[in-house]
Every structure is written in structure tokens, then in C-alpha cells.
TILOMI-626968 format. One line per 8 residues: number of its first residue (from 1); their letters; for each residue z, y negated, x of C-alpha. Coordinates in steps of 0.5 Angstrom, whole numbers, plus 500, padded with zeros to 3 digits. Each point is the difference from the previous one (the first is absolute). Layout:
// residues N
NUM	A	Z/Y/X ~ ... .
This chain:
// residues 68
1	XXXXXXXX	803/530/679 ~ 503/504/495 ~ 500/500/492 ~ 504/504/496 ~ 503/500/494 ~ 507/498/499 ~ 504/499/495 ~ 504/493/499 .
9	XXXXXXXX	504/496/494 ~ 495/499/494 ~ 499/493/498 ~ 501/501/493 ~ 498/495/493 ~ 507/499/496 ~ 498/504/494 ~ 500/506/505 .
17	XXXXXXXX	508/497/503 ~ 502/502/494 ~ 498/506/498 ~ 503/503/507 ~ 506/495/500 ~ 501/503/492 ~ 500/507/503 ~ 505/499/506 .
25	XXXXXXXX	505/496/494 ~ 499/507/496 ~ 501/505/505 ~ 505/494/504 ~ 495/502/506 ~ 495/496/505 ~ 493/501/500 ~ 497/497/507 .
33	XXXXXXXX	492/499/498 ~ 494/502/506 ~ 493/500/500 ~ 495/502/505 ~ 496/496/504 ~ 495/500/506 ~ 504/496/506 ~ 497/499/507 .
41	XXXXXXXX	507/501/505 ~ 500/494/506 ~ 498/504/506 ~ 505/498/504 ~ 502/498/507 ~ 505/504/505 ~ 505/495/500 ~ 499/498/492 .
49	XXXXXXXX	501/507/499 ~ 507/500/503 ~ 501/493/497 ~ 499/503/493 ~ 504/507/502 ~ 506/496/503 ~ 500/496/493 ~ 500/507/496 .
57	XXXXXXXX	506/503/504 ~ 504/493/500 ~ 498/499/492 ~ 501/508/499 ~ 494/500/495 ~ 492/503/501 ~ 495/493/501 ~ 492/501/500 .
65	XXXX	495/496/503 ~ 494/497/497 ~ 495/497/501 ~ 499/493/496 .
């Protein structure tokens, strides 16, 4: 079993919304917030490995398991 740090969508309170969607409206960027966690990625299987690759090719998008 494997944990590393990762990085994911921040959860954030509604005073720190608005101070990054203040900056966005005054530079007219977006700002995407990450926080690092400490995951456990799913040990998986041969086929659902290939499940979950053949979504990614079909979705055009990277997905990663975790364990819940």
C-alpha cells in the first residue's frame, strides 16, 4: 500500500473564495486552489486497472484510485 502526498481541489471557507475570486476579477484570471494531502491509492486488480485506463482513454482525461 502506497501513501504520498498529492495535491487536490482545496476545500475553502467563503472569506478565502473571495479574496481569490477578487484577484481573478482584478487580473480577469483564474485561480484553481490545491492543497496536499496524504492519500492511500486503491491497489488494484489486473482487470480493474484496465477498466479505469480504458475510461481514461474513452473520457480523454487522467483518473487515480484511492482507497476509501
Amino acid at each position: 500500500m502506497a501513501v504520498l502526498k498529492m495535491w487536490s481541489y482545496s476545500k475553502i471557507n467563503i472569506d478565502n473564495l473571495k479574496a481569490i475570486t477578487d484577484l481573478e476579477s482584478k487580473f480577469g484570471i483564474t485561480l484553481i486552489a490545491f492543497s496536499g494531502e496524504k492519500i492511500v491509492y486503491a491497489d488494484l486488480n489486473k482487470d480493474a486497472a484496465k477498466e479505469v485506463k480504458d475510461l481514461e482513454k474513452k473520457l480523454g482525461l487522467s483518473l487515480v484510485s484511492l482507497k476509501t
